[in-house]
C-alpha atoms as one frame of an Amber mdcrd trajectory, in Angstrom:
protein
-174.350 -78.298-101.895-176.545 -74.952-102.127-177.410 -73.516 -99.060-181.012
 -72.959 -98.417-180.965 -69.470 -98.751-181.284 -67.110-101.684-178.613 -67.204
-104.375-176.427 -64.248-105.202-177.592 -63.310-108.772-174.204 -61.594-111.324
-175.613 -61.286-114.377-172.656 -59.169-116.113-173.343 -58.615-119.763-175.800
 -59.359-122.396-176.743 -61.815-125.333-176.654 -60.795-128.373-179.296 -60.536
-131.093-178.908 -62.635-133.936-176.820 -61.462-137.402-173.883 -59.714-138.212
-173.066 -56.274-139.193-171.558 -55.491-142.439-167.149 -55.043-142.208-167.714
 -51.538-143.307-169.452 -50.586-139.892-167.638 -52.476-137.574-164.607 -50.465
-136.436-161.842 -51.471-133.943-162.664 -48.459-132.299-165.831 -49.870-131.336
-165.977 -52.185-128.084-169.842 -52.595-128.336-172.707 -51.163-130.498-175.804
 -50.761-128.455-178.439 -49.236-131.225-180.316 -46.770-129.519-177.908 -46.243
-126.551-175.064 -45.529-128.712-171.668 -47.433-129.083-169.341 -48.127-125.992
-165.838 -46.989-127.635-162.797 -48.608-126.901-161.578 -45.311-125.462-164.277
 -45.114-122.884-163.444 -48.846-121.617-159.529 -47.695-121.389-160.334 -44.560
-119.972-162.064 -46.473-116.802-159.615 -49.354-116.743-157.042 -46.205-116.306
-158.701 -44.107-113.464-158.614 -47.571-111.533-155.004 -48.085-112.532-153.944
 -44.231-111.672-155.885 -44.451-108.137-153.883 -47.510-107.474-150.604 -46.467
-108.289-151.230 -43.061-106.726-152.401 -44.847-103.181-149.137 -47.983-103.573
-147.058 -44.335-104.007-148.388 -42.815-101.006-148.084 -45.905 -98.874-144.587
 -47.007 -99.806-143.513 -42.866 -99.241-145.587 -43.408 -95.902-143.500 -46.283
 -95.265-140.039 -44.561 -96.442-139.814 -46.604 -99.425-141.296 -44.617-102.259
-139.010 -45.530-104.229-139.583 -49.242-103.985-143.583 -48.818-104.783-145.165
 -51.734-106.819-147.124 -51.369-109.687-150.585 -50.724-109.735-152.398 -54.314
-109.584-156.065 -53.346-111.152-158.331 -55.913-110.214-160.268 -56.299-113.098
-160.269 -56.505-116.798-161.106 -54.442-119.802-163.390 -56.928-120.644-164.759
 -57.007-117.609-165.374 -53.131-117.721-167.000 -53.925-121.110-169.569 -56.017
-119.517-170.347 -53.593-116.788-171.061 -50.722-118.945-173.342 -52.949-121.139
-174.840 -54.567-117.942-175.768 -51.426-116.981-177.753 -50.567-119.849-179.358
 -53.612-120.008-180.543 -53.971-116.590-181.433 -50.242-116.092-183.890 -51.056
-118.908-185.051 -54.258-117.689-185.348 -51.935-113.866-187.409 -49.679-115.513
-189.643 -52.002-117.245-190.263 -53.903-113.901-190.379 -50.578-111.728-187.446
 -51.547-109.714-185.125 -49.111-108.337-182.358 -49.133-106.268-182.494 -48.113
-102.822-180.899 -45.246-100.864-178.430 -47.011 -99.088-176.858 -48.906-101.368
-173.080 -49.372 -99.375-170.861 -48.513-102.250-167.612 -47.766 -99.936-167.889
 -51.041 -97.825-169.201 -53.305-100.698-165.855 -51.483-102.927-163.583 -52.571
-100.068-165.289 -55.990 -99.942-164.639 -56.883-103.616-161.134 -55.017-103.570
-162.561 -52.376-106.012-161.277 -48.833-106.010-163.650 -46.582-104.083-165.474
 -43.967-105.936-163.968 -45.567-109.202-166.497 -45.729-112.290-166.312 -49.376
-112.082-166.854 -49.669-108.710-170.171 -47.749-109.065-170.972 -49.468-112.459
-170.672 -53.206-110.653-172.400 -52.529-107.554-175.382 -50.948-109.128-175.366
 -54.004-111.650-175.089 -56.415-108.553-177.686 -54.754-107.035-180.423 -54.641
-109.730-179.520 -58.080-110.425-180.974 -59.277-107.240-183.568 -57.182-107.348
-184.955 -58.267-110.544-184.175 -61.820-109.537-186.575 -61.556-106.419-189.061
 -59.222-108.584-189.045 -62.752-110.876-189.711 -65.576-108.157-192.549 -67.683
-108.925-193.503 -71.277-107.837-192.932 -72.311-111.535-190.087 -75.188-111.091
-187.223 -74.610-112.558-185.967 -75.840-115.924-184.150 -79.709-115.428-180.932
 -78.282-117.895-181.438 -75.429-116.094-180.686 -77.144-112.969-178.264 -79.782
-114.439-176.031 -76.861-115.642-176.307 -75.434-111.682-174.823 -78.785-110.594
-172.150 -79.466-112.855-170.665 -76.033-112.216-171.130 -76.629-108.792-169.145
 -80.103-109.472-166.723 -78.616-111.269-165.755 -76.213-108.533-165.897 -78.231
-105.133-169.193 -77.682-104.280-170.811 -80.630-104.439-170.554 -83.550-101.952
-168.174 -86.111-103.135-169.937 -89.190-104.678-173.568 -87.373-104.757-175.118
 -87.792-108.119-177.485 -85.410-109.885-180.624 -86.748-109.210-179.689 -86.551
-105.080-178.037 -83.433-105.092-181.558 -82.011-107.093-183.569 -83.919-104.346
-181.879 -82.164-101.373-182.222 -78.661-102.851-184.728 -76.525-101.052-187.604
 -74.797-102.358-185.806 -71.346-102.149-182.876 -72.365-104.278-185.420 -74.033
-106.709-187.098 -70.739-106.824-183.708 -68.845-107.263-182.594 -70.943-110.666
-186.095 -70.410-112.018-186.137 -66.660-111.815-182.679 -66.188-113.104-183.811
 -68.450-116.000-186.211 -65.974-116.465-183.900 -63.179-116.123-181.487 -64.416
-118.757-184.045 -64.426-121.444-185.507 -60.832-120.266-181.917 -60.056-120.966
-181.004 -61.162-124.176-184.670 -60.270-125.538-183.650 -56.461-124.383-180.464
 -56.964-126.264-182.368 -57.780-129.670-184.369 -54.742-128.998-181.386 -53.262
-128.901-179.438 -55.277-131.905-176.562 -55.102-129.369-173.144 -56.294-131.009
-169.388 -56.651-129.777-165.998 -56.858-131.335-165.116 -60.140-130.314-161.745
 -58.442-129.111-164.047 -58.376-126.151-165.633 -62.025-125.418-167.703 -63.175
-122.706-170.927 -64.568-121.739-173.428 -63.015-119.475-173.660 -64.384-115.730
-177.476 -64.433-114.882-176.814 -66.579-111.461-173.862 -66.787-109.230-172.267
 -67.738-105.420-169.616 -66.573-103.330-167.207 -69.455-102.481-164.015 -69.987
-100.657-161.628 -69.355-103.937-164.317 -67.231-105.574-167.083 -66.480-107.538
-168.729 -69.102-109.213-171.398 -68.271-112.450-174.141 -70.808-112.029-176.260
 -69.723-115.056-174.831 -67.839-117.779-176.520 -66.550-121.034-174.117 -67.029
-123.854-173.258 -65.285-127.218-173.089 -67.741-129.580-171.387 -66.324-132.537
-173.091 -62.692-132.730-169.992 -60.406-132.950-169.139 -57.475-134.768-166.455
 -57.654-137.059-163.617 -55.580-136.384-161.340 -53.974-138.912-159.063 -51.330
-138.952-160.229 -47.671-138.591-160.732 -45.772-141.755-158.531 -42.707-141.981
């Protein structure tokens, strides 16, 4: 059951406006067109994913050498995906803009080292900076969005079946009793992300945002920390608005 306390919002990427772009723009080289905030390239996504991979393998070196056994060092285990580094970048666009439209900023101490070792992330990595900012904003625009407005009912039946799904709800408890026993704070916390999602996607039809579908995933506007993970409460999907890839012209 949610705990009466304020739920960790992880919106990751955006939705996508609606239409298609024309085969002879969409190039494989392309990971995500973002209109006015210019295309993430497939070369910038594999050029983060590497300086996580190279810091890893240089620090497993160093330890097993430490250790005497340098030449029995593992590979490099990079904890997250391309795709995932896909989503940052364009969750970082989105909710910068969404920030600035709200006047939200983040503040001075954000604790990128200890929240990096938290999560496992590579300290000082691009990524790691790109997902705590995200993670960060996220809330913040989440609190800046709390209202007493109640919250959606498939809004709040999608909360419990992924809660269901994933152990958290008391076995045997129904919807309608598991909604009953939620407190006014979580109640607040699916409204506002509700809100969130669609202050997302309408920032990524301002910005006819479009991915090659090399790429997929769907945006996770509401989330909690459990014992075997995260688990995305509220998600904004993308339907079928992808790019088209095809091979690079020569």
């Amino acid at each position: 059951m949610l705990r009466a306390r304020r739920l960790a919002s992880a919106v990751v990427a955006a939705s996508l406006a609606v239409g298609g772009l024309s085969a002879c723009r969409s190039e494989s080289s392309v990971a995500a067109y973002m209109g006015s905030a210019g295309d993430i390239s497939v070369q910038e996504v594999d050029k983060i994913w590497d300086e996580a991979y190279d810091t890893l393998t240089d620090k497993a070196k160093a330890a097993a050498a430490e250790a005497g056994n340098a030449e029995t060092a593992e590979r490099a285990q990079v904890p997250f995906t391309r795709t995932e580094v896909l989503q940052a970048l364009v969750g970082h666009e989105i909710y910068g803009r969404i920030a600035a439209k709200h006047g939200v900023t983040l503040p001075a101490d954000v604790p990128y080292a200890q929240f990096a070792e938290e999560k496992k992330l590579p300290a000082d990595s691009t990524y790691a900076k790109l997902y705590i900012d995200n993670y960060y904003l996220r809330g913040l625009l989440t609190q800046s969005l709390i209202s007493t407005a109640a919250p959606a009912d498939e809004d709040m039946r999608f909360v419990y079946d992924q809660l269901a799904a994933n152990g958290g709800v008391q076995p045997g408890q129904d919807y309608a009793s598991w909604k009953a026993a939620q407190a006014e704070q979580n109640l607040q916390a699916v409204s506002a992300a509700a809100r969130l999602r669609e202050e997302v996607r309408a920032t990524a039809d301002e910005l006819h945002v479009r991915l090659n579908p090399r790429y997929a995933f769907d945006l996770t506007v509401l989330g909690v920390e459990a014992q075997a993970g995260a688990i995305d409460l509220l998600t904004a999907d993308f339907d079928d608005r992808w790019a088209v890839p095809v091979a690079d012209r020569p």
